[in-house]
FIKOLZA-1660 file (N, C-alpha, C; in steps of 0.1 Angstrom, whole numbers, plus 5000, padded with zeros to 4 digits):
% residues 233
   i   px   py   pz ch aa at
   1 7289 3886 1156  A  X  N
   1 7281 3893 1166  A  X CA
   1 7268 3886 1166  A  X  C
   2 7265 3882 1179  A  X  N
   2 7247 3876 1183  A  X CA
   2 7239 3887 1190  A  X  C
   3 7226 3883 1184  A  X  N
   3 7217 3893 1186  A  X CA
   3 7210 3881 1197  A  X  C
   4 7202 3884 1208  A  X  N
   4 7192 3877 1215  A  X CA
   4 7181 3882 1209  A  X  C
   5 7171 3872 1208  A  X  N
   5 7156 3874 1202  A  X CA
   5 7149 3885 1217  A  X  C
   6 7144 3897 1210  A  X  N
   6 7140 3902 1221  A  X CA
   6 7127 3899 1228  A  X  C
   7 7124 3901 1238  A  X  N
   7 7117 3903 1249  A  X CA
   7 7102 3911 1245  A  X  C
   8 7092 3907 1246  A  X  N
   8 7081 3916 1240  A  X CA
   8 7077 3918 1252  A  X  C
   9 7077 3930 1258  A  X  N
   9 7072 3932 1269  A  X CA
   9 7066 3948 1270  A  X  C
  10 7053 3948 1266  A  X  N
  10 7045 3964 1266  A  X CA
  10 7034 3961 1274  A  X  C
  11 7038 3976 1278  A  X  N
  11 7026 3979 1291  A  X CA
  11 7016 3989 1282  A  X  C
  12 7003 3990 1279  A  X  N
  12 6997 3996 1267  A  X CA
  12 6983 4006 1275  A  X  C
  13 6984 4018 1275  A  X  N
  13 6973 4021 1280  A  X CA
  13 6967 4034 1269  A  X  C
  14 6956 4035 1264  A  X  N
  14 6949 4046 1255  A  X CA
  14 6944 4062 1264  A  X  C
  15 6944 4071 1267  A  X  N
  15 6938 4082 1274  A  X CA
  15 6939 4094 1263  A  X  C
  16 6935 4103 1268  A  X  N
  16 6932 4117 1260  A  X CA
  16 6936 4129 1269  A  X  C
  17 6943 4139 1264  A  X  N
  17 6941 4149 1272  A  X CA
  17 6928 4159 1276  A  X  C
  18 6924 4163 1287  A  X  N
  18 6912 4167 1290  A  X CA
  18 6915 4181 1280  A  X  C
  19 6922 4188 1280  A  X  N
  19 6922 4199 1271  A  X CA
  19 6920 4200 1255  A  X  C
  20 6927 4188 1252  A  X  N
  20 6929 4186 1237  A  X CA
  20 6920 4175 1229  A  X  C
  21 6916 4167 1239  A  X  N
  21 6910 4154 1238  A  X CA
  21 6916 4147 1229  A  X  C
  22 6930 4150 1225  A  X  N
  22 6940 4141 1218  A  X CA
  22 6943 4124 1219  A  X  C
  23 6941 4118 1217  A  X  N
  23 6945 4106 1216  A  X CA
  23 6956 4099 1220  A  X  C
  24 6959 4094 1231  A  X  N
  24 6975 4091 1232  A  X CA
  24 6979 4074 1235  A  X  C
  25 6990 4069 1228  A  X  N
  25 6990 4054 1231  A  X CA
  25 7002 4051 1235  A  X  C
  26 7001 4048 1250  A  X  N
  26 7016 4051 1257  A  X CA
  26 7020 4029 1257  A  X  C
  27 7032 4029 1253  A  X  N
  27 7039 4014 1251  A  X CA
  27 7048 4015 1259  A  X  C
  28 7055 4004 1257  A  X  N
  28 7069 4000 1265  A  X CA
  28 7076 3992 1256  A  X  C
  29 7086 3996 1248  A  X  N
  29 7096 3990 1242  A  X CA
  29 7105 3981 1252  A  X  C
  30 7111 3971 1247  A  X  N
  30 7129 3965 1251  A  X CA
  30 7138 3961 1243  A  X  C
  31 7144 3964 1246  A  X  N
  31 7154 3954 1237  A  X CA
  31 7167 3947 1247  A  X  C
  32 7173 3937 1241  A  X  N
  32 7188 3933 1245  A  X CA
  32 7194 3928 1235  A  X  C
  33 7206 3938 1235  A  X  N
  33 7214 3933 1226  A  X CA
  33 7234 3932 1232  A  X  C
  34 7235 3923 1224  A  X  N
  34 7251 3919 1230  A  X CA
  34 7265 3919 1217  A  X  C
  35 7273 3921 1225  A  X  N
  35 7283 3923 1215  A  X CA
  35 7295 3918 1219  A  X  C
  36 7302 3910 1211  A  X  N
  36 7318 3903 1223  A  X CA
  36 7330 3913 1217  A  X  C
  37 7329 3913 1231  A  X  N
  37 7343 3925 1242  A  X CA
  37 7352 3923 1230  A  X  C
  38 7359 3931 1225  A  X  N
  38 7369 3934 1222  A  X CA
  38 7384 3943 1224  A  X  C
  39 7379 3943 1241  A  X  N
  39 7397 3949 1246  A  X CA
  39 7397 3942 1261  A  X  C
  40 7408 3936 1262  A  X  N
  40 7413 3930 1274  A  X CA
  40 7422 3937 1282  A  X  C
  41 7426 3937 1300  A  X  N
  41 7433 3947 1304  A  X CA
  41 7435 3933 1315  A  X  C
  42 7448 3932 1319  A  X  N
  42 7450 3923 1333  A  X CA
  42 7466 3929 1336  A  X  C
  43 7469 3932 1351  A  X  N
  43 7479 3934 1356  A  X CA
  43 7485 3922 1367  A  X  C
  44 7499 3927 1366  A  X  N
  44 7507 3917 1372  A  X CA
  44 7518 3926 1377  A  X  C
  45 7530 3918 1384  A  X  N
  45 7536 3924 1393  A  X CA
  45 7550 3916 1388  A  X  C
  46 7561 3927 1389  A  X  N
  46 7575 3921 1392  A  X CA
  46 7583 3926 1398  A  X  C
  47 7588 3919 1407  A  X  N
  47 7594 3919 1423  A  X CA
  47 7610 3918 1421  A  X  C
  48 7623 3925 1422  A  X  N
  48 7635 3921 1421  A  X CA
  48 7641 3930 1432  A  X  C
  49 7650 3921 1439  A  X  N
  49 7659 3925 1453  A  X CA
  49 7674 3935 1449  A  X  C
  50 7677 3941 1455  A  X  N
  50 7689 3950 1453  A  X CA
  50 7699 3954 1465  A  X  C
  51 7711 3959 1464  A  X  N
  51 7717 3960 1478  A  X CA
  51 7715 3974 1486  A  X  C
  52 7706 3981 1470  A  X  N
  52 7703 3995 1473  A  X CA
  52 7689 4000 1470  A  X  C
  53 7683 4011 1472  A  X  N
  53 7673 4014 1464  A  X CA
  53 7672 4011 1451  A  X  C
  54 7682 4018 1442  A  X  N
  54 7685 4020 1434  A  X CA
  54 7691 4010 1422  A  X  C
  55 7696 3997 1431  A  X  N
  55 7700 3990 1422  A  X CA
  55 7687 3983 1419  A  X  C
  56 7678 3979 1433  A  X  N
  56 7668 3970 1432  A  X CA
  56 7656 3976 1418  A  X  C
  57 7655 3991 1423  A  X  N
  57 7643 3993 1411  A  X CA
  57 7651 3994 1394  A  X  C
  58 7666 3996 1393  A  X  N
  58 7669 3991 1386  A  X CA
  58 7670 3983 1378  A  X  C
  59 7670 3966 1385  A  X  N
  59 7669 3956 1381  A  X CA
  59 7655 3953 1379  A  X  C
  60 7646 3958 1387  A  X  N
  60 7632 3954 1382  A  X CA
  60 7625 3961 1367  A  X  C
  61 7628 3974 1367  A  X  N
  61 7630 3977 1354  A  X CA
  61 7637 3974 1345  A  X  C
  62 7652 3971 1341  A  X  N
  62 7652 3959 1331  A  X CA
  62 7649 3947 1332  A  X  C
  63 7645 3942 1339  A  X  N
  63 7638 3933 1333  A  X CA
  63 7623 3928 1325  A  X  C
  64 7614 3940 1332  A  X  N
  64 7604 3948 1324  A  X CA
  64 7611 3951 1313  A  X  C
  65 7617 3960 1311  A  X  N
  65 7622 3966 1296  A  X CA
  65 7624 3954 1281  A  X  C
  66 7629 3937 1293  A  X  N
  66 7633 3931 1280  A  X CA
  66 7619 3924 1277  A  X  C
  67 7604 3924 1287  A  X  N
  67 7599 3917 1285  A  X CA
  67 7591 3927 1272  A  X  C
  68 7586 3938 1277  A  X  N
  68 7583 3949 1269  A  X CA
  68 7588 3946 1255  A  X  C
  69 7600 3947 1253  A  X  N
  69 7608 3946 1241  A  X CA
  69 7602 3933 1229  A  X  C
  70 7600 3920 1241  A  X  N
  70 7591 3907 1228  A  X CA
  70 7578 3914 1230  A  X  C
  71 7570 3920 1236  A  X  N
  71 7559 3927 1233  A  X CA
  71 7554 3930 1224  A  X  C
  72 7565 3942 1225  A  X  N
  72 7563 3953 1206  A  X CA
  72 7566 3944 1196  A  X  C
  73 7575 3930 1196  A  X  N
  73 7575 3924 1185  A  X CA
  73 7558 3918 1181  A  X  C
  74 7548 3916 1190  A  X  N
  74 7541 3910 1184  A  X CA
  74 7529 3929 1183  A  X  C
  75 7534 3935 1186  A  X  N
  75 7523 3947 1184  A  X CA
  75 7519 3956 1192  A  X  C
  76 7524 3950 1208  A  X  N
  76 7520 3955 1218  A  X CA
  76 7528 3967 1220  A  X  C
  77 7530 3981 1222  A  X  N
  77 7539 3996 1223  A  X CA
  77 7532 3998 1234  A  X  C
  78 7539 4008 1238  A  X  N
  78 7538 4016 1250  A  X CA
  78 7527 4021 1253  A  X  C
  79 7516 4025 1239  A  X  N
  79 7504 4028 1248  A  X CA
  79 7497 4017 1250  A  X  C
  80 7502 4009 1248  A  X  N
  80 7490 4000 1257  A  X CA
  80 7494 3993 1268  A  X  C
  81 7505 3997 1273  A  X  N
  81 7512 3993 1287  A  X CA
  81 7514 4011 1295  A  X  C
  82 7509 4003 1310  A  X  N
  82 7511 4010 1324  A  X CA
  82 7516 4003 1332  A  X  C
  83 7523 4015 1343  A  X  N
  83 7529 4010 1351  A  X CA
  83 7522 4018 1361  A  X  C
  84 7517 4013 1367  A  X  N
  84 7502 4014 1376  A  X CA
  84 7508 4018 1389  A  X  C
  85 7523 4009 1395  A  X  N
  85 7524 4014 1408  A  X CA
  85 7538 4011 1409  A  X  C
  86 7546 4016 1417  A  X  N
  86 7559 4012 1416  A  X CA
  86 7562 4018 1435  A  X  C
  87 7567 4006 1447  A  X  N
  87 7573 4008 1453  A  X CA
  87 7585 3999 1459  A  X  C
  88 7589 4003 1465  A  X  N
  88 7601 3998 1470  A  X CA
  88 7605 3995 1485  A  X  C
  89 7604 3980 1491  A  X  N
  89 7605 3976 1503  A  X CA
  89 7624 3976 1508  A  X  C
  90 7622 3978 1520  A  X  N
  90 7635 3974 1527  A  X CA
  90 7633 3962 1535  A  X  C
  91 7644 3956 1536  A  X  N
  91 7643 3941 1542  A  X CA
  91 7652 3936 1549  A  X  C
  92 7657 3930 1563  A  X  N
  92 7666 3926 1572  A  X CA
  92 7664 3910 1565  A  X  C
  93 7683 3911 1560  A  X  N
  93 7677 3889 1559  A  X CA
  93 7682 3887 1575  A  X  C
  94 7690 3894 1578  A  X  N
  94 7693 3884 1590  A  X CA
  94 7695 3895 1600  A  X  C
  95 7701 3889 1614  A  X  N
  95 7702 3903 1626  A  X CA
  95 7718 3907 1623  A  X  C
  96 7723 3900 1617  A  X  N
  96 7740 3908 1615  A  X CA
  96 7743 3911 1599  A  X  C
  97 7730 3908 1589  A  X  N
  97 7737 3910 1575  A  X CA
  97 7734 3924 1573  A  X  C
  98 7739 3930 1566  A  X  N
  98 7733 3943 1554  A  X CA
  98 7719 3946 1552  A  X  C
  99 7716 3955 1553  A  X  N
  99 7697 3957 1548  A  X CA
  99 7696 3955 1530  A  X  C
 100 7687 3945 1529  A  X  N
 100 7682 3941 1515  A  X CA
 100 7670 3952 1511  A  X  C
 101 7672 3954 1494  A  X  N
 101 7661 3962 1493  A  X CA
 101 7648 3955 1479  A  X  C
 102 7637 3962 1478  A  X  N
 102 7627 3951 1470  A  X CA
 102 7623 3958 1464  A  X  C
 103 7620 3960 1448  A  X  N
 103 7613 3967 1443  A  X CA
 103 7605 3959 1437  A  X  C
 104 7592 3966 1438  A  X  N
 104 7578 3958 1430  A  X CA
 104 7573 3969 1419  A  X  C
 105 7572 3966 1411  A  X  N
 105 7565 3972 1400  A  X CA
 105 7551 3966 1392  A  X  C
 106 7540 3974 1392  A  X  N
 106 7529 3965 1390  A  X CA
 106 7526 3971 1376  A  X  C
 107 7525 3960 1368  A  X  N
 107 7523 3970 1355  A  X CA
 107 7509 3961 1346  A  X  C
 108 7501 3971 1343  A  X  N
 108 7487 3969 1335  A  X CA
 108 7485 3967 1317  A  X  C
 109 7485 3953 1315  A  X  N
 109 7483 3959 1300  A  X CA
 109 7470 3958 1296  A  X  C
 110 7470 3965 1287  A  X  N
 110 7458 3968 1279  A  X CA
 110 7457 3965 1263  A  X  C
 111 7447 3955 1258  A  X  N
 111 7449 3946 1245  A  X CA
 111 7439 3958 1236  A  X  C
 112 7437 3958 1228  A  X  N
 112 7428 3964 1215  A  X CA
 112 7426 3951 1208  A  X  C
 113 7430 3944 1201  A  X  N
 113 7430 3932 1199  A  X CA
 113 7431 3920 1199  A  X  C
 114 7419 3915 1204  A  X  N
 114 7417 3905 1214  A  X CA
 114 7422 3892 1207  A  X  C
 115 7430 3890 1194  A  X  N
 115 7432 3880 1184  A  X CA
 115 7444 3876 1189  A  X  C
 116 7452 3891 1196  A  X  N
 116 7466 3889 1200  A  X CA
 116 7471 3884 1214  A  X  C
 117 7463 3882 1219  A  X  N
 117 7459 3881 1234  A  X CA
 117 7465 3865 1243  A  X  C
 118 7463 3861 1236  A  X  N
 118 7473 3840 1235  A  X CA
 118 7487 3846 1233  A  X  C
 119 7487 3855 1220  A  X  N
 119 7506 3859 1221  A  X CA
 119 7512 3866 1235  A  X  C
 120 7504 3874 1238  A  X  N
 120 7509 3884 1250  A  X CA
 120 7508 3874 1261  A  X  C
 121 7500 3864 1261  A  X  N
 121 7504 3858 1276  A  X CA
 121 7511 3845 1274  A  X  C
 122 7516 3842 1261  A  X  N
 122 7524 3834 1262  A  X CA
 122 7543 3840 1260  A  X  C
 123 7539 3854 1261  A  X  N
 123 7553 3860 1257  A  X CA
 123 7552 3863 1273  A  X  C
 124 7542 3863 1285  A  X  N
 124 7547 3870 1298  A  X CA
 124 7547 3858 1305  A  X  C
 125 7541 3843 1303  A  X  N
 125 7545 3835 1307  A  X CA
 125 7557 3829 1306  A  X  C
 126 7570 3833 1302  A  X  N
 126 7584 3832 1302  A  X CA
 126 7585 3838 1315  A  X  C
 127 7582 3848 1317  A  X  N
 127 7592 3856 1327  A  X CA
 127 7581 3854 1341  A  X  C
 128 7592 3853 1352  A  X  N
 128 7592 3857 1367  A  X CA
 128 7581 3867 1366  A  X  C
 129 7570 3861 1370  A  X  N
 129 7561 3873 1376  A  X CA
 129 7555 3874 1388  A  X  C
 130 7546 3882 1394  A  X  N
 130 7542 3883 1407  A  X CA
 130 7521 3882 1402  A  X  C
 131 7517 3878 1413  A  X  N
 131 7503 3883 1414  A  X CA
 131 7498 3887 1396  A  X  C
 132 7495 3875 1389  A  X  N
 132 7489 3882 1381  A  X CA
 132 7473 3880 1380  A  X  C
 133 7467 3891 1373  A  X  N
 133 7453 3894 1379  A  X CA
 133 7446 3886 1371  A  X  C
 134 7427 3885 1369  A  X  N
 134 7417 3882 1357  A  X CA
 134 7420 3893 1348  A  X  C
 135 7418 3883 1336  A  X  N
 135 7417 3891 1326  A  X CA
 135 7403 3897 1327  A  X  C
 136 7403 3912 1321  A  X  N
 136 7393 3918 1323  A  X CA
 136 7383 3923 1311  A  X  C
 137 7375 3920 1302  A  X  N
 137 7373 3921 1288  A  X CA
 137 7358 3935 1292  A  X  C
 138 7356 3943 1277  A  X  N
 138 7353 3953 1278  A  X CA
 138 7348 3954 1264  A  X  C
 139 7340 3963 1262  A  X  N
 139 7342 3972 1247  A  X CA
 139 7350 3984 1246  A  X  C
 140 7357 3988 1234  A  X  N
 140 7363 3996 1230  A  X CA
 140 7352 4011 1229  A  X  C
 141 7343 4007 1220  A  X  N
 141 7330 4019 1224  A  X CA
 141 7315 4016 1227  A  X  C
 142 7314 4020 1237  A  X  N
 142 7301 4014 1246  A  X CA
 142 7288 4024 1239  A  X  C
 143 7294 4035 1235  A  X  N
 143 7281 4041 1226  A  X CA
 143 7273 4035 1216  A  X  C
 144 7284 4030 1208  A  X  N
 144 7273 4024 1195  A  X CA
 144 7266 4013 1203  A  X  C
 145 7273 4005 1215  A  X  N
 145 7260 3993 1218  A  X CA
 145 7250 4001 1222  A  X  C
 146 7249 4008 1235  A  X  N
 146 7242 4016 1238  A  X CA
 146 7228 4022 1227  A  X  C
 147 7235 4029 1214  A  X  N
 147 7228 4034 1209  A  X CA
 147 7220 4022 1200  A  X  C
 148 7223 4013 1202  A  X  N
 148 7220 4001 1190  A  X CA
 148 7208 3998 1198  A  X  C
 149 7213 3998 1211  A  X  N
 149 7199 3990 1222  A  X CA
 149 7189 4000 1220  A  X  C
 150 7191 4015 1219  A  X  N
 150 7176 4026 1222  A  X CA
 150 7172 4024 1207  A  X  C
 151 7176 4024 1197  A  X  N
 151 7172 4015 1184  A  X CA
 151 7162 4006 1183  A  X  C
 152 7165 3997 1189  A  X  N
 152 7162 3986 1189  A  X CA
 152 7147 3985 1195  A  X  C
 153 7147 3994 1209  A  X  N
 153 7137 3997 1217  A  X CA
 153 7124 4006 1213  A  X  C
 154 7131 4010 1203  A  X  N
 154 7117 4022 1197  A  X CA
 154 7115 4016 1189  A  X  C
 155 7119 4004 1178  A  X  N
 155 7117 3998 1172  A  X CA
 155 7106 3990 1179  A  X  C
 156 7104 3980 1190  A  X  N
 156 7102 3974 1194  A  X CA
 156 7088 3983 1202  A  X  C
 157 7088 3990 1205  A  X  N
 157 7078 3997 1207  A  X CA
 157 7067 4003 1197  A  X  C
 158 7075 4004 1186  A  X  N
 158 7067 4009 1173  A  X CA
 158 7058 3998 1168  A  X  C
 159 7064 3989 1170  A  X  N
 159 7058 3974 1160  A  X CA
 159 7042 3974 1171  A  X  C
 160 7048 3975 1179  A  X  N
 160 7036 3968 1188  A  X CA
 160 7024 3978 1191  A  X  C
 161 7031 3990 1189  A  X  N
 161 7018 4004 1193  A  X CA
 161 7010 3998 1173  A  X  C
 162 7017 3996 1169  A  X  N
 162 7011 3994 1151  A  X CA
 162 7002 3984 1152  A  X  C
 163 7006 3970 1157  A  X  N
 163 6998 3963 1161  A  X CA
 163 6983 3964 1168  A  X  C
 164 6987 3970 1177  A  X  N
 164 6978 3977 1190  A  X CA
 164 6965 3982 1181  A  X  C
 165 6969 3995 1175  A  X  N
 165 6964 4002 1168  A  X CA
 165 6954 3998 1159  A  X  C
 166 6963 3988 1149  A  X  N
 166 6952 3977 1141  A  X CA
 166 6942 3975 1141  A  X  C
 167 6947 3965 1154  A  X  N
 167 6940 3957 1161  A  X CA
 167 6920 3964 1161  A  X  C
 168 6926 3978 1166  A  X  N
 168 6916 3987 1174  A  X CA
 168 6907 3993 1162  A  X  C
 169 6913 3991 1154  A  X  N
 169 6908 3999 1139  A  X CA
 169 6912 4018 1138  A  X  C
 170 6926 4020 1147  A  X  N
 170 6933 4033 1154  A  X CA
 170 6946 4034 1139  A  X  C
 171 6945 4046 1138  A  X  N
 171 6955 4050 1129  A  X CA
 171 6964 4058 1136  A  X  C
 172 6976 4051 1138  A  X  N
 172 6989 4056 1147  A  X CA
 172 6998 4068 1141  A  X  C
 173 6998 4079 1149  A  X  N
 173 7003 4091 1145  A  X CA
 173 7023 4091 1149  A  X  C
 174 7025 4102 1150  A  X  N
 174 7044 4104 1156  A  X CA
 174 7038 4099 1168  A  X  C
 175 7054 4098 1174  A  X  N
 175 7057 4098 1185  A  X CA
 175 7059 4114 1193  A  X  C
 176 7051 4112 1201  A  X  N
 176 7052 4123 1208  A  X CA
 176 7063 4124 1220  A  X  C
 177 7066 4113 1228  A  X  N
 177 7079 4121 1240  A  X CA
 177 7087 4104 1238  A  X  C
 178 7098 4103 1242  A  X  N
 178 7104 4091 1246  A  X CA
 178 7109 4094 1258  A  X  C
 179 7106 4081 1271  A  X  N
 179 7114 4081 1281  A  X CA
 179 7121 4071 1288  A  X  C
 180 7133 4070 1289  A  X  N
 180 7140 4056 1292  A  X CA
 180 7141 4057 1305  A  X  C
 181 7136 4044 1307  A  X  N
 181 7129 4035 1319  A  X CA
 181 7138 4028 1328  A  X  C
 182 7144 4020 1318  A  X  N
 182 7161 4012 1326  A  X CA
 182 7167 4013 1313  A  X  C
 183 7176 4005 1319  A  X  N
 183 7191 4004 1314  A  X CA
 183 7201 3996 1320  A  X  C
 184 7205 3981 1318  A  X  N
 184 7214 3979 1325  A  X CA
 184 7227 3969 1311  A  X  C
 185 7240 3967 1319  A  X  N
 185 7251 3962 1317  A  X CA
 185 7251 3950 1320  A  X  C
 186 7256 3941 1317  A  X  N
 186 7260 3928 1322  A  X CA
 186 7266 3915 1312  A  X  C
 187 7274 3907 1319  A  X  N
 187 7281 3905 1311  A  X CA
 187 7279 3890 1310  A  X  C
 188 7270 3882 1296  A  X  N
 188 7266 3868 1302  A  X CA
 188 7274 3860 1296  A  X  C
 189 7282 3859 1293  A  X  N
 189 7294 3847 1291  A  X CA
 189 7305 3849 1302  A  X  C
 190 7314 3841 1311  A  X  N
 190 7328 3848 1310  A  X CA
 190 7336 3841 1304  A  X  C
 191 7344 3850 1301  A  X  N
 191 7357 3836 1298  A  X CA
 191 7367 3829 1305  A  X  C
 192 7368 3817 1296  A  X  N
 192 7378 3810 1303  A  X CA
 192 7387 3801 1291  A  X  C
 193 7395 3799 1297  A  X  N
 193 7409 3794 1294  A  X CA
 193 7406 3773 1291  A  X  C
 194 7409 3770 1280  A  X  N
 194 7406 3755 1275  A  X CA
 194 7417 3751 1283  A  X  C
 195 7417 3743 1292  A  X  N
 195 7425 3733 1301  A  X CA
 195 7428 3743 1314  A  X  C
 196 7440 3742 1317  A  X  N
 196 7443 3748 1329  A  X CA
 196 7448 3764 1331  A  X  C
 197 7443 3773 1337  A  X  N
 197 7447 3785 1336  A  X CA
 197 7466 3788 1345  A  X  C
 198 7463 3778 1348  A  X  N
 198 7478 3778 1357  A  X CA
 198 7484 3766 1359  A  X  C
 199 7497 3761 1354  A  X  N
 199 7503 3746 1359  A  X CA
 199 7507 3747 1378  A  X  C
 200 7497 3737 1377  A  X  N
 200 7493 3738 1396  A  X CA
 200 7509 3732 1401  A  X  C
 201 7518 3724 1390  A  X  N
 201 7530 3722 1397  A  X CA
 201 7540 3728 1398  A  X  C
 202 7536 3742 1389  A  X  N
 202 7546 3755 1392  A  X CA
 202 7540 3764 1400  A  X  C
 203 7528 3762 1403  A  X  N
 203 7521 3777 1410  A  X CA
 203 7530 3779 1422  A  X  C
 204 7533 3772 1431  A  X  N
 204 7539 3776 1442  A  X CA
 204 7557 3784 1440  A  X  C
 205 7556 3779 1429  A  X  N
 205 7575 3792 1423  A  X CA
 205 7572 3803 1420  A  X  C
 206 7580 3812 1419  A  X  N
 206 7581 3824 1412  A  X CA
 206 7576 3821 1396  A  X  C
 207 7571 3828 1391  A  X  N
 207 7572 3828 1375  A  X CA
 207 7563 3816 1372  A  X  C
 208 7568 3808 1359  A  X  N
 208 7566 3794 1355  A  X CA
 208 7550 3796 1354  A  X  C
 209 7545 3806 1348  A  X  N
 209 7527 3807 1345  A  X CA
 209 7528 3800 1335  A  X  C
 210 7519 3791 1336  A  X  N
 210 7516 3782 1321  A  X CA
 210 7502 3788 1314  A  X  C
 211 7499 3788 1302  A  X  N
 211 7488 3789 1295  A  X CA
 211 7479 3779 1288  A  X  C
 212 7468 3780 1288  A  X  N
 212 7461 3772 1280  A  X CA
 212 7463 3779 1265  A  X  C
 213 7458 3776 1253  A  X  N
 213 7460 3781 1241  A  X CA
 213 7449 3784 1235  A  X  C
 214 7437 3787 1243  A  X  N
 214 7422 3789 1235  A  X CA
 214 7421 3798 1245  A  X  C
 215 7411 3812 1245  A  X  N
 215 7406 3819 1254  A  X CA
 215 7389 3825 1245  A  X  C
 216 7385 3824 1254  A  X  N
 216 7370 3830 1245  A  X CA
 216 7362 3840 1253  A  X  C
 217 7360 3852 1248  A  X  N
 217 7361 3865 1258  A  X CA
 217 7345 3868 1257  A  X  C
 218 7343 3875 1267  A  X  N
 218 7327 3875 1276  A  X CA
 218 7324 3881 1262  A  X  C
 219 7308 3880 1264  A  X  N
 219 7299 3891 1256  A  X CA
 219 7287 3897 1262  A  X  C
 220 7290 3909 1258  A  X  N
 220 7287 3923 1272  A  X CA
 220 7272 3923 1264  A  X  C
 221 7264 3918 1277  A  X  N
 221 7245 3922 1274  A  X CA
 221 7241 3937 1274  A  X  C
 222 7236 3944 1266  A  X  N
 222 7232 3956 1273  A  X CA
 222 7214 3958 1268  A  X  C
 223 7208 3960 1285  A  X  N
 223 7186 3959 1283  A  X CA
 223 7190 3974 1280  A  X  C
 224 7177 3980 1271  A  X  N
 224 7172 3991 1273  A  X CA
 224 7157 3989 1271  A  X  C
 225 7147 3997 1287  A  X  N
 225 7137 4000 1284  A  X CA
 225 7130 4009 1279  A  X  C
 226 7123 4016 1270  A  X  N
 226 7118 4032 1266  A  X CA
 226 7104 4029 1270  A  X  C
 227 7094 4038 1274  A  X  N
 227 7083 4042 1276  A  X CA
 227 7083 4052 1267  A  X  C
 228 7073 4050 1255  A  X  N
 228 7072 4060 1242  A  X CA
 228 7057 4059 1239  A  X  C
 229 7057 4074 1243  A  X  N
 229 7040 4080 1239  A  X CA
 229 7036 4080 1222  A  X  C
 230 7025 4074 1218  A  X  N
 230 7022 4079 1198  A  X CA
 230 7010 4086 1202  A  X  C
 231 7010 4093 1190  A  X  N
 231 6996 4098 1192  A  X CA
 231 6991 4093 1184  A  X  C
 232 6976 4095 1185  A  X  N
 232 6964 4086 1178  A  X CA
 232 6956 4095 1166  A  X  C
 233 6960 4090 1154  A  X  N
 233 6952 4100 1144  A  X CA
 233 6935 4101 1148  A  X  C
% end
């Protein structure tokens, strides 16, 4: 885990209340802190023809079923696979043949362990697929970053009202209110794939996805600003 050296950015003003003639020393904390994503989610599609409805979504689901099956060998179960959409086209090949039928099945997986993640796309790069998507990286719990950044930010506000204080020959009391100012998300790495994310001499077939064998997954920025009143002994 990296930490970015934070940002010292306070806006510092001294006043008193007219009733109390209290002392008050309003700051501005920041912080940014980052953490790399640890759950990936990317969907894809498999497409198989039938002479019926029924046979077509049949065949499209087993053959899902056997890819599923080297899946669970490496860890992957069923909760971390969806099947996101499932329909089924009718199709004329010709003006005197039989009506052909299509079923597409788009199914989403979802990693917890991003260690595993080279295995699962080199176990789906065997098989016939359709449209597959970016991988999409995330945290697992966005709280603790979150809470790590308002941490961080009163921390950051504290040092500097201390300072301030000093400075002034002011002896810094509690905090009296906290109020968060911003807050944003963002994600400053992305990843990518060492060599080629796709063999450009299979891209135009069905299936034939090639992999690179290194992937290195974003790491999610999160600012928080607090405006935090002390009072002044």
């Amino acid at each position: 885990m990296k930490r970015l050296p934070y940002l010292v950015f306070a806006m510092i003003a001294i006043c008193s209340f007219s009733f109390s003639q209290q002392k008050i020393l309003v700051i501005y904390g920041k912080s940014d802190v980052t953490e790399i994503a640890n759950r990936a989610e990317f969907t894809f599609v498999v497409e198989k023809d039938g002479n019926s409805l029924k046979e077509a979504f049949a065949e499209a689901q087993a053959y899902l079923n056997s890819l599923f099956r080297e899946l669970k060998t490496i860890g992957i179960d069923s909760s971390s696979i969806q099947q996101s959409r499932v329909r089924v086209n009718e199709k004329d090949l010709t003006w005197f043949t039989s009506k052909k039928y299509k079923a597409v099945l788009r199914t989403k997986i979802v990693i917890d362990n991003i260690s595993s993640l080279e295995s699962v796309l080199e176990i789906i790069g065997k098989y016939e697929i359709e449209y597959l998507s970016e991988i999409e990286f995330s945290l697992k719990n966005y709280d603790a970053l979150t809470q790590r950044a308002y941490n961080e930010a009163v921390k950051n506000a504290k040092n500097n009202a201390f300072a301030l204080a000093k400075s002034q020959g002011l002896s810094l009391g509690d905090i009296s209110s906290i109020v968060e100012e911003t807050e944003q998300e963002s994600q400053r790495s992305y990843p990518y794939l060492r060599g080629a994310f796709l063999n450009e001499a299979s891209f135009s077939k069905k299936g034939a996805y090639a992999f690179a064998s290194s992937i290195i997954p974003e790491q999610i920025l999160y600012r928080k600003m607090l405006k935090v009143t002390f009072l002044i002994n």
